[in-house]
ROTOR-734979 format. One record per residue: residue number from 1; residue in one letter; x, y, z of N, C-alpha, C in turn. Coordinates in pm, 1 decimal, always signed. Example, Ala and Ser with C-alpha at 12.3 -4.5 7.8 and 13.67 -1.06 7.14 Angstrom:
% residues 2
     n   res        nxx        nyy        nzz       caxx       cayy       cazz        cxx        cyy        czz
     1     A    +1319.0     -569.0     +780.0    +1230.0     -450.0     +780.0    +1320.0     -330.0     +780.0
     2     S    +1285.0     -225.0     +708.0    +1367.0     -106.0     +714.0    +1290.0       +3.0     +787.0
END
This chain:
% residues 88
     n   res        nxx        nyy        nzz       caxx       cayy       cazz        cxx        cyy        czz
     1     X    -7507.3   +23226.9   +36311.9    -7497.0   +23289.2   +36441.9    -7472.0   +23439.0   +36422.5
     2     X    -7538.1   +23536.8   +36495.7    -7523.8   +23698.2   +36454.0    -7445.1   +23713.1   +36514.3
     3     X    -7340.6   +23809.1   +36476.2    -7219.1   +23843.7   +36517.4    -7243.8   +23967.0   +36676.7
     4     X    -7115.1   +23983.1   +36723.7    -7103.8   +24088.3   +36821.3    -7163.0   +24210.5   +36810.9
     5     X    -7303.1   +24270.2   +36879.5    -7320.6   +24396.3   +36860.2    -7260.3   +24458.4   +36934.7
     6     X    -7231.3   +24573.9   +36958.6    -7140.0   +24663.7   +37016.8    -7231.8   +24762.4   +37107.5
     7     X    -7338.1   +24746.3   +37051.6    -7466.7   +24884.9   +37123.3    -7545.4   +24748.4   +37246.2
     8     X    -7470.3   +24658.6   +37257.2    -7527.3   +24570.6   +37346.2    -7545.3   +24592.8   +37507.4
     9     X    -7616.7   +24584.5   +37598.3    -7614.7   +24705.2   +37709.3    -7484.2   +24668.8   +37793.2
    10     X    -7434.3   +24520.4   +37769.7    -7292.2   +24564.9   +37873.4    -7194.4   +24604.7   +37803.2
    11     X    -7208.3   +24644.9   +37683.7    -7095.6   +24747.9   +37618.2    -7083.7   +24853.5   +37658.4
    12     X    -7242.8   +24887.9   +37650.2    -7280.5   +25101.0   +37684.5    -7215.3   +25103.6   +37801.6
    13     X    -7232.6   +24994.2   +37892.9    -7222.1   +24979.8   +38054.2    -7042.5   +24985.6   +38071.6
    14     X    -6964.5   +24913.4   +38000.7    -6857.9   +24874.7   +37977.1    -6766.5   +25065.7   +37938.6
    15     X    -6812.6   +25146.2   +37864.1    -6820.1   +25252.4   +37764.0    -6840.6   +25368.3   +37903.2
    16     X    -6947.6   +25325.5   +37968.5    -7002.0   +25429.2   +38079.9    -7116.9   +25494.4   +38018.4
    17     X    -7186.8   +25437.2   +37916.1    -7326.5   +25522.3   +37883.6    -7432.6   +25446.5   +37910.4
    18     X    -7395.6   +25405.5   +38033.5    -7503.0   +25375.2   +38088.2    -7505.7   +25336.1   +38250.8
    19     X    -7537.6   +25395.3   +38351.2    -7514.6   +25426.0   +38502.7    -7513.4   +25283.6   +38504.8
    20     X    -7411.2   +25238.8   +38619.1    -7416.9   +25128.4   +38701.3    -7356.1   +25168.4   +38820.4
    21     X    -7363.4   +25041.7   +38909.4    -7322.6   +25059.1   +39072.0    -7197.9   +24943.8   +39070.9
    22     X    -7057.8   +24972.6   +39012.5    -6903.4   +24908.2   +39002.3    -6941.6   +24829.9   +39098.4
    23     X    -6892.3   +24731.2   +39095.6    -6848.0   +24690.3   +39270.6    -6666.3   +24630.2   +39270.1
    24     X    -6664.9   +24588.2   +39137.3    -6496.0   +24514.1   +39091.0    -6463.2   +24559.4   +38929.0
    25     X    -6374.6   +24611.3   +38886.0    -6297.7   +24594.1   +38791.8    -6126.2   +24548.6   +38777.0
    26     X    -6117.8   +24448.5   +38676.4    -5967.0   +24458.8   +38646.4    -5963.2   +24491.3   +38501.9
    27     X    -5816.3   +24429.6   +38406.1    -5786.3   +24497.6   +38281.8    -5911.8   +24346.7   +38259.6
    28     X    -5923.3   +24239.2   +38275.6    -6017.6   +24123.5   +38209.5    -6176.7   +24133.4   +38235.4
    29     X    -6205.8   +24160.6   +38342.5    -6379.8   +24159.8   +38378.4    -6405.9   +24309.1   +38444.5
    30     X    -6560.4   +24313.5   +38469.7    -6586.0   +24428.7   +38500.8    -6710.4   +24371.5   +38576.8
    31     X    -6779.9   +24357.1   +38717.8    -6844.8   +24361.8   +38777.5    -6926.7   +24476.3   +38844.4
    32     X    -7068.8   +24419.7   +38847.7    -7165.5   +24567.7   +38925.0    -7290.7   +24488.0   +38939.4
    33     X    -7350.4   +24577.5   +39038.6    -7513.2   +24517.1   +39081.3    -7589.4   +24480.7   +38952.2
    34     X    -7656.3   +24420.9   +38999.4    -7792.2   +24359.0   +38870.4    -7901.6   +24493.6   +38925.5
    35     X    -7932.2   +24568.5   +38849.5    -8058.6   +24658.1   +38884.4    -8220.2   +24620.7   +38908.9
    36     X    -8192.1   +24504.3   +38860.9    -8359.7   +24398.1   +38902.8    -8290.4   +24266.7   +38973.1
    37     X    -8207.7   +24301.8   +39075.2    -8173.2   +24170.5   +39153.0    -8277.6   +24061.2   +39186.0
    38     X    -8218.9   +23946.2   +39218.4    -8310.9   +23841.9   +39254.7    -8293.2   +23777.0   +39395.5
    39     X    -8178.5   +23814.8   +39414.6    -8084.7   +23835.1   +39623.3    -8057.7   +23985.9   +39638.8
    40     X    -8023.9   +24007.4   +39764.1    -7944.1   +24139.1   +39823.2    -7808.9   +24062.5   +39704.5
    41     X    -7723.4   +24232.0   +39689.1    -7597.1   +24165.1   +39609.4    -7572.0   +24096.7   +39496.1
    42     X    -7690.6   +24067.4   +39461.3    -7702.1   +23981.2   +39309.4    -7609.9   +24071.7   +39194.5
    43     X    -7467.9   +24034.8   +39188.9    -7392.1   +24095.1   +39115.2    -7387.8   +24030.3   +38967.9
    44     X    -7315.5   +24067.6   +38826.2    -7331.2   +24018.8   +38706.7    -7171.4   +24059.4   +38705.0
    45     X    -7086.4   +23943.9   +38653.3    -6961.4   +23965.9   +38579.8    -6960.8   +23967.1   +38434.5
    46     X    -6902.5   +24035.4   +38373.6    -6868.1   +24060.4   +38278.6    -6745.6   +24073.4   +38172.4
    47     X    -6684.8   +24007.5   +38068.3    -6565.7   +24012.2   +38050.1    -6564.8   +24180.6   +37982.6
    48     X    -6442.3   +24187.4   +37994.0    -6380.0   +24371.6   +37880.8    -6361.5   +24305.5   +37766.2
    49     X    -6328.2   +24150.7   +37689.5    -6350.6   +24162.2   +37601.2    -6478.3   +24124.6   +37530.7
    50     X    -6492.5   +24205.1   +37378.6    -6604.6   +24180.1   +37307.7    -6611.6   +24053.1   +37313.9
    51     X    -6744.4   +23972.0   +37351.7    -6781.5   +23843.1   +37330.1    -6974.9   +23859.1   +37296.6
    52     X    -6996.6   +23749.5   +37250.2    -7098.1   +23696.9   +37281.1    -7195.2   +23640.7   +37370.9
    53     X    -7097.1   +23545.5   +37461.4    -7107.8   +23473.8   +37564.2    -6980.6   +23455.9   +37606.6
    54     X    -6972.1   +23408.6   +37729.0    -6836.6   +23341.7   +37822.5    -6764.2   +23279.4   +37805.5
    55     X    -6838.9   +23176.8   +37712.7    -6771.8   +23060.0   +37682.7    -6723.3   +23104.0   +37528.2
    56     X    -6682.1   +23239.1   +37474.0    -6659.6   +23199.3   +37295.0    -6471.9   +23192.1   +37381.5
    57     X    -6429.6   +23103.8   +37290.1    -6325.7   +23043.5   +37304.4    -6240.5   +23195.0   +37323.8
    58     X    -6134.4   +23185.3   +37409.5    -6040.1   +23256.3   +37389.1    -6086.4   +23420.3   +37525.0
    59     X    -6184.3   +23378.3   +37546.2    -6244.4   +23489.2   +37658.2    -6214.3   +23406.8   +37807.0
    60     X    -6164.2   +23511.8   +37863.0    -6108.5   +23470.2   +38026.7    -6070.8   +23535.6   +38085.5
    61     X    -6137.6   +23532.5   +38204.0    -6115.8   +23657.6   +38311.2    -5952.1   +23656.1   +38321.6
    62     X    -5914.8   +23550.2   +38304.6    -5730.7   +23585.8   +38326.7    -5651.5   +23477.4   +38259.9
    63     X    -5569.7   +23498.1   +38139.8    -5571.5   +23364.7   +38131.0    -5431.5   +23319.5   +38202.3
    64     X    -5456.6   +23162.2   +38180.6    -5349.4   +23095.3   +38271.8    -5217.8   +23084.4   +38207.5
    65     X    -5098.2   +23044.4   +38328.3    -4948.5   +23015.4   +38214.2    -4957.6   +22910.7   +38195.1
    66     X    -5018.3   +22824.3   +38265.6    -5032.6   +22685.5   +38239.2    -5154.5   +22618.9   +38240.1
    67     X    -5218.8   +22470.5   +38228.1    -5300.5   +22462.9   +38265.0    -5355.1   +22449.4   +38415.6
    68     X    -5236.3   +22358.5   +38477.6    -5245.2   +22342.3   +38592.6    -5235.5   +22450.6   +38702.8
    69     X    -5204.0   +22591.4   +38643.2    -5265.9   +22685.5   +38734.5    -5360.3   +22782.8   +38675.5
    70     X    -5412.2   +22729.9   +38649.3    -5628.7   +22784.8   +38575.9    -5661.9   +22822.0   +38678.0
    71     X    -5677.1   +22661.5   +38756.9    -5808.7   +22718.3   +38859.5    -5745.5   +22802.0   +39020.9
    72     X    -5631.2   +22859.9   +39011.3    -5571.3   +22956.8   +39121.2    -5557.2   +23062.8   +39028.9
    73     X    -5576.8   +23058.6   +38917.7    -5602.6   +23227.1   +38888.0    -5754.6   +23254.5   +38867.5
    74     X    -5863.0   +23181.0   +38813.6    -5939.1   +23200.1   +38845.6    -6022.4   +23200.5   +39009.3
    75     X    -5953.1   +23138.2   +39104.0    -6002.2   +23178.2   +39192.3    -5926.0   +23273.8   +39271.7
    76     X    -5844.9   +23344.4   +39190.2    -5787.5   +23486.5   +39277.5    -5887.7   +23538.2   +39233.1
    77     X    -5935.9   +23566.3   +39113.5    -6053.9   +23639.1   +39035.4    -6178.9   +23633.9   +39186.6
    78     X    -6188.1   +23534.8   +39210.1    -6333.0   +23542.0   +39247.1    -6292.1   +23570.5   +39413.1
    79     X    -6123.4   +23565.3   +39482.8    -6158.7   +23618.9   +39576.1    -6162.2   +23752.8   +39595.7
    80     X    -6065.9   +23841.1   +39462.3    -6106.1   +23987.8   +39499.8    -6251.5   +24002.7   +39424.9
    81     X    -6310.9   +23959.7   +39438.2    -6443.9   +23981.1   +39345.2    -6554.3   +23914.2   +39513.8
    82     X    -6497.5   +23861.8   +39577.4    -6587.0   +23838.9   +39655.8    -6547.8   +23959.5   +39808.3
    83     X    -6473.5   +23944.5   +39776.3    -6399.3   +24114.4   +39863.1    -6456.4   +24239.1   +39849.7
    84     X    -6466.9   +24277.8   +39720.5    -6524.7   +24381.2   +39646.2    -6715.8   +24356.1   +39671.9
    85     X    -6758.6   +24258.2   +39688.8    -6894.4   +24247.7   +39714.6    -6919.7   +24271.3   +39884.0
    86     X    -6831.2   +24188.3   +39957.4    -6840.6   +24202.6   +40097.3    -6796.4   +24412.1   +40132.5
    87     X    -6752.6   +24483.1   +40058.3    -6784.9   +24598.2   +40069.7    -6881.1   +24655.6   +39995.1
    88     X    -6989.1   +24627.0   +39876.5    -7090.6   +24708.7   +39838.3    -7188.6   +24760.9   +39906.9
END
């Protein structure tokens, strides 16, 4: 499996060398328009940390204190993230 490139475009994007349209950031993800959308709003999340994909273990928009509150911190995530879209 090839490791993390760093010149990968949501790094540059991540870095700022490369224009995007924000719509949400915290210290874990970083959200903005898709520039070849496929809806009005078609946004892309993104974690701040280096990953591969979403799923490499240990990447999370926030992580939890427990398990049983995962899915209320991930869905605080997605309501200021759906807040932040209802103003773009």
């Amino acid at each position: 499996m090839p490791s993390y490139d760093p010149n990968n475009v949501s790094a540059k994007i991540l870095r700022g060398e490369l224009p995007c349209h924000k719509v949400y950031e915290d210290d874990r993800a970083f959200a903005f328009l898709d520039i070849m959308p496929r809806a009005p709003g078609h946004t892309l999340v993104i974690p701040k940390a280096p990953a591969r994909n979403i799923r490499r273990e240990g990447v999370q928009l926030k992580p939890p204190a427990s398990f049983k509150e995962e899915p209320a911190t991930l869905s605080d995530h997605a309501l200021k993230l759906a807040a932040a879209l209802k103003g773009a």
